[in-house]
N, C-alpha and C positions, 0 to 999 in steps of 0.2 A: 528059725522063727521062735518067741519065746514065746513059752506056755503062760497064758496067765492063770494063776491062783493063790491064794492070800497063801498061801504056804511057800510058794516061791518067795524068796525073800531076796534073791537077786535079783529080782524084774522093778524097776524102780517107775515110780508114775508121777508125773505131772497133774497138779488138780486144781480146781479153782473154787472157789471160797466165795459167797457173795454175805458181806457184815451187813452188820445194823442200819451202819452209817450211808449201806448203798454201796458204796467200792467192792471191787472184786480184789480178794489176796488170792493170790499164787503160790504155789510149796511146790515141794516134792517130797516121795515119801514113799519105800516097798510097803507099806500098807496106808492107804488114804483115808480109809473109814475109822479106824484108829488113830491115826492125827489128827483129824477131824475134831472127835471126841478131846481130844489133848486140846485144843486150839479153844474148843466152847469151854474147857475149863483152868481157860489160862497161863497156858501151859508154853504162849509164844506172847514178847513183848507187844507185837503189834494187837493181837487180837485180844490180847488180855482187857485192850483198851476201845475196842470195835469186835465185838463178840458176834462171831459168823453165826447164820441165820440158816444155812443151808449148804449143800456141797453141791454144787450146780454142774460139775463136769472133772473128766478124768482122762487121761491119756496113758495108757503102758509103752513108756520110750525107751529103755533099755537098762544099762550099767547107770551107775549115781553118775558120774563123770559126764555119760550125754544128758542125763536129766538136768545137771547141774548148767550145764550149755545150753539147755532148749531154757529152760527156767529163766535167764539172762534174757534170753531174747522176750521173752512172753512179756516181761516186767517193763520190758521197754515201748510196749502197746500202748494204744489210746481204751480206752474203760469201752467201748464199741467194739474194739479188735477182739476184744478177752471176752467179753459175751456172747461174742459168734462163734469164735475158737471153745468154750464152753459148751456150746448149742451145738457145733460138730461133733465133739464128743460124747452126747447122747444118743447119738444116735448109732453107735459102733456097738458090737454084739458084748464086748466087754464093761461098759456101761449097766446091765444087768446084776452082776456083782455084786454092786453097793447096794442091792434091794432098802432096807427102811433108812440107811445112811444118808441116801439121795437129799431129805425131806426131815431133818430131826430140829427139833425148835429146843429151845433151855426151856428146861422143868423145873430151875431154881430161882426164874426171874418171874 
């Protein structure tokens, strides 16, 4: 069983990203609260151009290798699959974690 905590740095997570524009973006990432933060300040091609609004979900799925595998699958949802799979996610005891991460708006727009 992996332990999760942002100091594990081999526990690689799945997260979902809800932009401006409405669309859910999907990563992965051994810390997502911190990508997150990278992502609202342009720090990835897609979002630099649809700047995420909020971090709406997360999953701890193992080595980068099966994240990089579930990540494939996720991308290939319909915008309804990834908001439910999102909505699952909050509800799992590891969800607590991202405390004010969950919910961060841009302070520069």
């Amino acid at each position: 069983m992996n332990t999760i905590s942002p100091a594990n740095s081999t526990l690689w997570w799945l997260y979902f990203l809800r932009c401006r524009n409405g669309l859910i973006y999907t990563g992965i990432s051994p810390d997502p609260a911190r990508r997150f933060l990278q992502h609202q300040h342009g720090r990835s091609q897609y979002t630099r151009r649809h700047r995420p609004l909020e971090l709406i979900g997360a999953f701890p799925v193992g080595s980068q290798k099966e994240a990089l595998r579930e990540e494939r699958l996720v991308k290939r949802m319909l915008h309804a699959e990834k908001l439910a799979l999102a909505s699952i996610s909050r509800s799992q005891p590891s969800w607590t974690m991202f405390g004010d991460f969950k919910k961060t708006t841009l302070e520069h727009e």
